[in-house]
C-alpha positions as CSV (number, residue, x, y, z in Angstrom):
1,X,-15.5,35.8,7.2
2,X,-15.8,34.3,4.2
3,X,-17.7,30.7,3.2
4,X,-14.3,29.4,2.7
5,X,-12.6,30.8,5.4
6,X,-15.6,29.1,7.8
7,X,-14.8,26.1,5.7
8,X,-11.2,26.0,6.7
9,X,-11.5,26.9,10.2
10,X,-13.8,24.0,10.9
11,X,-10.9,21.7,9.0
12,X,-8.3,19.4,11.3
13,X,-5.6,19.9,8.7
14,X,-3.3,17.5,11.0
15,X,-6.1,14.8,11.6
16,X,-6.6,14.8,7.9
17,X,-2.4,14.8,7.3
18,X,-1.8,12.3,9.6
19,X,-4.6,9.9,7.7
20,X,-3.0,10.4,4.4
21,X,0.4,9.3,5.8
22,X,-0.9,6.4,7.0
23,X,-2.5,5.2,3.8
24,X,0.4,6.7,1.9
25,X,2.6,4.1,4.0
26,X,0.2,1.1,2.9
27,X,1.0,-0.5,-0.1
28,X,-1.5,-1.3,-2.9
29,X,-2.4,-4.2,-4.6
30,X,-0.3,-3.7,-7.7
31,X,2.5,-2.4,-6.3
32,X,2.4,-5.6,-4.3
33,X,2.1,-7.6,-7.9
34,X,4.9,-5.7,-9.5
35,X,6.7,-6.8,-6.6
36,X,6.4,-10.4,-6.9
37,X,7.0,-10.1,-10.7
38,X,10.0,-8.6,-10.0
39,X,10.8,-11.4,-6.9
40,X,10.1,-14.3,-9.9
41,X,12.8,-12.5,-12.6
42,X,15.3,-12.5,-9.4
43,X,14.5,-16.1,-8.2
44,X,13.0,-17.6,-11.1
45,X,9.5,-19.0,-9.0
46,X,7.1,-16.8,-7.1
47,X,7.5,-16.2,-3.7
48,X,6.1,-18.4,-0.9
49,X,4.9,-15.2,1.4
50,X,4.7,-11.9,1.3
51,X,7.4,-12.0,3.8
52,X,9.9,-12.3,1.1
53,X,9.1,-9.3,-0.5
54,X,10.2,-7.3,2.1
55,X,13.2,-5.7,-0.1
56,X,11.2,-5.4,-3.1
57,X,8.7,-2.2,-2.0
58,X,8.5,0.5,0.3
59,X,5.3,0.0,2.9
60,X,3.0,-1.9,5.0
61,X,2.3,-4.8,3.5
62,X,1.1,-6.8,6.1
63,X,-2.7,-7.1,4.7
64,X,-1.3,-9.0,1.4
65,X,-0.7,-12.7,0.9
66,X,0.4,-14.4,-2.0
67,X,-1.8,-16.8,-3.4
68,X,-0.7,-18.9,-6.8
69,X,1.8,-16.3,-7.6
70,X,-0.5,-13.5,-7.5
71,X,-1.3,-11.0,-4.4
72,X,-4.9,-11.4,-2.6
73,X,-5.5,-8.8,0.0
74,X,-7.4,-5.4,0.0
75,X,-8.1,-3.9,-3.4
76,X,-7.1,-7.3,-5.4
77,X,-9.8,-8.5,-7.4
């Protein structure tokens, strides 16, 4: 067998699947900014929570918050 095929065998394609599906379902800090730019051309002021943005992006954004019109959670700076 080859190096690769070793490789492969020792590899939990599903375990490593079923991770990317669940940070593919997380939403990122900039999508969670567009979102809220987006919410204040609707509404005219940002919005209070990210609660609110619920029909504005696909995903879990649970980890977000909005602070002074801008989103604060993981990967914000």
């Amino acid at each position: 067998m080859s190096v690769a095929g070793v490789c492969y065998s020792q590899l939990d394609s599903e375990a490593v699947e079923r991770k990317a599906q669940v940070v593919a379902d997380r939403a990122t800090c900039r999508a969670v900014d567009s979102a809220i730019v987006a919410y204040v051309g609707v509404h005219g002021k940002a919005p209070a929570s990210v609660a609110e943005l619920a029909g504005y992006l696909k995903g879990d954004i649970t980890a977000y918050r909005v602070v002074g019109g801008q989103a604060a959670g993981p990967g914000c700076s």
